[in-house]
N, C-alpha and C positions, 0 to 999 in steps of 0.2 A: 406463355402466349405462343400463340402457333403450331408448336409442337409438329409430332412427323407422320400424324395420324392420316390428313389430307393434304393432297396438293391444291394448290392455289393458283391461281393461271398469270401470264406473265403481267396484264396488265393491273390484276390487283397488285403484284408482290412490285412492281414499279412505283405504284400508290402506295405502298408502305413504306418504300423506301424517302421517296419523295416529300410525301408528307412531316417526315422527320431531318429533312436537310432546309438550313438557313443559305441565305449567300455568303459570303466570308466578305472581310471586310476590306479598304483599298488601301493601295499604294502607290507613291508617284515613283516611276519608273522615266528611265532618260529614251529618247525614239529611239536609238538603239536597240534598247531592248525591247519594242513594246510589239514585236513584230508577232504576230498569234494570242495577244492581251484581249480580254474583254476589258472596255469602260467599264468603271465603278459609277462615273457622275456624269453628267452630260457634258462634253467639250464645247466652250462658250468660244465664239472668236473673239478675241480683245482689241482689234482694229479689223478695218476695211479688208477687202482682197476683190481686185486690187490696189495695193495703197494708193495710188494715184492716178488721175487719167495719163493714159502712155497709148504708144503709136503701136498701132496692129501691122503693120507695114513697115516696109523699108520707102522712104519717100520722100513726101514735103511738106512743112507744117504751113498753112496757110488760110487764111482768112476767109471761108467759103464763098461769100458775095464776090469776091475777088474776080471767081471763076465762072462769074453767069454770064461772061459774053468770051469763052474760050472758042478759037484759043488766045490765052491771055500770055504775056511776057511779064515774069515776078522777081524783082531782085533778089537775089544770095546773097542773106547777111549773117550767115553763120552755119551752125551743126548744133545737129543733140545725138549722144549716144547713150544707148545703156550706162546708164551710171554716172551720165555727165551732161550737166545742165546745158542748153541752152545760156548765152552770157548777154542776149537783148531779147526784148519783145519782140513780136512779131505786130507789124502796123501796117497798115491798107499799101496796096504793091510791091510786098515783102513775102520773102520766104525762105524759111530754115529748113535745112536736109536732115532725117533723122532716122535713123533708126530701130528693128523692128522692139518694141522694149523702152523706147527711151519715151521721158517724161513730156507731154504735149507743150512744147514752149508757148509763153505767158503770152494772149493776145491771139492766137491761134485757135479755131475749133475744127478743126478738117486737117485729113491727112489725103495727099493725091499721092498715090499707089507711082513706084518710080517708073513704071512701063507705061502710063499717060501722058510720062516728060521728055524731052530734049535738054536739054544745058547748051549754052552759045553764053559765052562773051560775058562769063558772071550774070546770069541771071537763068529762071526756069519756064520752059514753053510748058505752058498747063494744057495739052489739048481737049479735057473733056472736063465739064462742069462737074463740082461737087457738092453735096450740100451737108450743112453743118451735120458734125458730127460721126462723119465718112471715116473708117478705120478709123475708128478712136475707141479703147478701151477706159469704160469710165470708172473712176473709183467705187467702188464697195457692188458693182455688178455683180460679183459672182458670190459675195462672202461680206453681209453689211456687219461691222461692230457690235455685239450683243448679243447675233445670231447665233442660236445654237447647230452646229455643225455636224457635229454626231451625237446619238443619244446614249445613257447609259443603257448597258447590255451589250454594245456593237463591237465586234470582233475586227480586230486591227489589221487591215490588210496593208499592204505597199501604198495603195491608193488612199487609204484614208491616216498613214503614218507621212507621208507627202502635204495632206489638209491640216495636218495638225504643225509642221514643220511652217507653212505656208503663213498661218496665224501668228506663229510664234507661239503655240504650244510646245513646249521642248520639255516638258514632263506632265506625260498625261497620268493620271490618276487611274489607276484600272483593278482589279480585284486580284487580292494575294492569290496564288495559286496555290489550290487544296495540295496538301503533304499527305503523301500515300505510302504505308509501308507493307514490304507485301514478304511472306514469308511463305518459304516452300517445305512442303515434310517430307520425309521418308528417306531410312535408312540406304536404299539404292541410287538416290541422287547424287551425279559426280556435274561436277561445273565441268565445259568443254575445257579441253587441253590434256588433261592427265591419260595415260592408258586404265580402259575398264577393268575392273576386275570381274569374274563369273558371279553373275547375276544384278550385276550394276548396270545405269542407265544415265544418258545426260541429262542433265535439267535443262529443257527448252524452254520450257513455260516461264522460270523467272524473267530470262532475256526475256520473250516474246511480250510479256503482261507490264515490264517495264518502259518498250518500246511503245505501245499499246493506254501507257499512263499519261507520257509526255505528249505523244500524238492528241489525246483528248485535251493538256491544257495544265496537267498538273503536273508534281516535280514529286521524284523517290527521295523519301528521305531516310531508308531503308530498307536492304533486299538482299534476306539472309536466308541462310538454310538449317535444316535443325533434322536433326535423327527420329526416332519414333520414340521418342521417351519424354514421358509425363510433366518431370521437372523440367527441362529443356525449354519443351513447348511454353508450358509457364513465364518462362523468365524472357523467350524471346517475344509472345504475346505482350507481357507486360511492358517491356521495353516500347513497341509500337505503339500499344493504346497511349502510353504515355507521350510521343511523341507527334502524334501522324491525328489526320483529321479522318483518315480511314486508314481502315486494316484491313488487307485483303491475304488469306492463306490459300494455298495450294495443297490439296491430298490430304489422307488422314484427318477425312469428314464423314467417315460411315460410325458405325458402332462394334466395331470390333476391336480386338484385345489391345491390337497396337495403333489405334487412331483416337489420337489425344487432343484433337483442336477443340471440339465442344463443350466435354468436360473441363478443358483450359479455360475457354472464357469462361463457361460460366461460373468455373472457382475464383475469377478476375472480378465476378460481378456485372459481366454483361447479360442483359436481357434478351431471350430469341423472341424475335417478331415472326419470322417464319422458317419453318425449312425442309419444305418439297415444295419445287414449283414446276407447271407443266409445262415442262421446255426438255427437251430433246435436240440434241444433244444439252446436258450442264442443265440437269433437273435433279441432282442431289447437290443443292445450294442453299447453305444455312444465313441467313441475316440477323446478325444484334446489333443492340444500341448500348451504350456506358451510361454512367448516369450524367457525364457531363457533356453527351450529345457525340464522343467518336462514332463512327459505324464501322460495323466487321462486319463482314466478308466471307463466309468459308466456301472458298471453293473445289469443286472433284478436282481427280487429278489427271485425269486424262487429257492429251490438248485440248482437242477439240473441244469436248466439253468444257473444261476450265476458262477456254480463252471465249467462247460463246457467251457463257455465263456472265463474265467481264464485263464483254462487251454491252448485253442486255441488260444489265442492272447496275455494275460499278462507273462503267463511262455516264449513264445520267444522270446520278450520284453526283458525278463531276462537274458535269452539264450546268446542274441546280444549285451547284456553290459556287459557278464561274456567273450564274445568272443567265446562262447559255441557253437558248433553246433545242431540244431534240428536234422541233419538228423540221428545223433546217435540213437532217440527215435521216428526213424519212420518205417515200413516195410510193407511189402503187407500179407494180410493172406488169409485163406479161408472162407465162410463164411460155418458157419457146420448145420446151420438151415437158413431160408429166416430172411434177414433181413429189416426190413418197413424203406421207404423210403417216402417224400414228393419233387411231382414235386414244382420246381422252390425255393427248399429249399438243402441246404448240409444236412439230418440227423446223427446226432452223436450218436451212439448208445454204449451205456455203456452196455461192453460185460467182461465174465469170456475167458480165454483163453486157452489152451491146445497144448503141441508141439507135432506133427505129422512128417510122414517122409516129407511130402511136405509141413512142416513150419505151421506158428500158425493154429490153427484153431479157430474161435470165434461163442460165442454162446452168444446171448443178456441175458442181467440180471433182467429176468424179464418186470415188465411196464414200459415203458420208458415217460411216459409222466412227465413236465417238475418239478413237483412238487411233484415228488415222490421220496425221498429221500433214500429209501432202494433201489433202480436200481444204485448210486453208490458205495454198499456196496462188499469190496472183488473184485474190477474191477482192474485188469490191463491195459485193453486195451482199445480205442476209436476206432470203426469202421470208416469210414466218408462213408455214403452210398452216390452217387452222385444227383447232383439235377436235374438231367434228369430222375432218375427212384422211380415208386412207389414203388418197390419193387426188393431186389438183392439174385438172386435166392441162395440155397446152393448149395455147390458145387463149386459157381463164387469164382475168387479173388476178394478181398478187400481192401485198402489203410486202416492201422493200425498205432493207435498212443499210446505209451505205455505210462501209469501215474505215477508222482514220480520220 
């Protein structure tokens, strides 16, 4: 299926991929961790917020009628603070000092703000009327018992790991995160540290595609490197499909003597769904499937293309097993210089970004060609200029994908 005879444009080969990814399924995670989590289920609250009516103020708890012919003089018969009850009622020319947080003492519906009081001789000058209900935070106001808080899908920020603390959610349910194993070829790759040898080269792309996995939401659960040799590739392909909910390879995807991923998998038994798609850079990218639903990955090996590639196809990949939506990290922008396009190609161009009144404006980072590895240095944004035009004038809108 697919084969290399045509390319296929990005949005169909997104639809292939997509169409063949489920969600994965949940797990309760403690708020500690839950920081960059999707919901698996919707987060129910199991009581009020706030639990109880409490004072908005620093002040006085008192009897509102009290106060309709201020100013009034109201005996001090006690305090409420955060955390500490009130130890009487409050009854008709009475009045508790309380705190901003503390629980409205029993008998009391009105809080008078401390800066409309005086104090004299045990008791409080109320000088301005107030009526029921004045700075008073009432139970279940913000957050009633039952109510659903956040929905399944919703991405865990500080704020909504705070709503879930609040509830007494303390282990929300969120979706496992997809296991990614990503494997790099070729005989010239040296991990950083060691001195080169003639005609040796670092592996960036493993760092950069791992930093690039966790960023999206999932976890490496391998990220090896392997020589140009047949059985090797083999053994570490098999190792990942058996392990990883995707496989993603780097280099040693064409069809020459010493590029073993294709014929790897598919002597593993995985299926190609496609592999040309029209995207420049990271348009020689093969996609299979196992029979028990892994997806592989073959990607070029050059940065740019490799880590482009990733991005447009492996990160949504991710997206649709986290239940995550792409459309969060997509928009239209302007383009603020021309930006080069090739007919019967989608160009992706690795651009800096800048907000304007009428939304992004993007300006290419430099040379984009596919093996130049400082174009995606400091990039936000992915242009996609369309495969109809050589070139998209400034000035034009643009379809924008934001990175990370």
């Amino acid at each position: 299926m697919g084969g290399d005879a045509k390319r296929i444009s990005i949005e169909e080969a997104r639809r292939l991929v997509l169409e063949r990814v489920t969600r994965l399924e949940g797990e309760e995670v403690a708020l500690a961790d839950a920081l960059g989590r999707i919901l698996a289920q919707d987060a129910v609250a199991p009581n009020d917020l706030p639990p109880f009516d409490s004072s908005a103020m620093d002040g006085f708890a008192v009897i509102a009628t009290d106060t309709d012919d201020a100013p009034v003089a109201l005996k001090i018969i006690g305090e409420a603070r955060a955390g500490a009850l009130a130890q009487v009622p409050v009854e008709h020319g009475m009045a508790i000092r309380v705190s901003t947080g503390a629980v409205v003492p029993e008998g009391s519906d009105a809080i008078v703000r401390q800066e409309l009081t005086e104090v004299e001789d045990g008791a409080v000058i109320v000088n301005e009327e107030v009526g029921a209900g004045t700075d008073v935070r009432f139970a279940g106001e913000d957050i009633r018992a039952g109510q659903t808080i956040l929905q399944a899908g919703t991405l865990l920020g500080s704020a909504e790991i705070g709503a879930l603390a609040a509830v007494n959610i303390a282990r929300p349910v969120v979706v496992r995160k997809p296991r990614v194993a990503l494997i790099s070829t070729g005989d010239e790759l040296v991990a950083p540290g060691p001195e080169l040898r003639p005609g040796q080269i670092r592996d960036a792309n493993a760092p950069a595609l791992s930093a690039a996995t966790h960023a999206a939401g999932a976890e490496i659960v391998s990220n090896v490197r392997v020589g140009d040799d047949r059985e090797s590739t083999i053994a570490r392909l098999a190792g990942g499909l058996e392990s990883a909910d995707i496989v993603a390879t780097v280099g040693g995807v064409s069809v020459g003597p010493h590029d073993h991923v294709r014929p790897a998998l598919e002597q593993l038994g995985a299926q190609q769904v496609f592999c040309r798609v029209s995207l420049k850079p990271g348009g020689q990218v093969c996609f299979y499937v196992t029979d028990d639903g892994t997806l592989a990955f073959a990607l070029p090996g050059n940065a740019a293309s490799a880590q482009t590639a990733f991005r447009v196809l492996v990160v949504p990949a991710i997206y649709a097993m986290l239940g995550r939506s792409l459309t969060l990290h997509t928009a239209r922008g302007v383009a603020e210089t021309d930006l080069p396009g090739t007919i019967g190609r989608t160009s992706v161009i690795r651009c800096h970004a800048e907000m304007h009144d009428d939304g992004w404006h993007v300006t290419p980072n430099g040379d984009q060609r596919s093996h130049i590895l400082t174009s995606l240095l400091g990039v936000p944004v992915l242009a996609l200029v369309p495969d109809d035009r050589e070139v998209l004038r400034a000035g034009e809108r643009v379809d924008i994908e934001f990175v990370g």
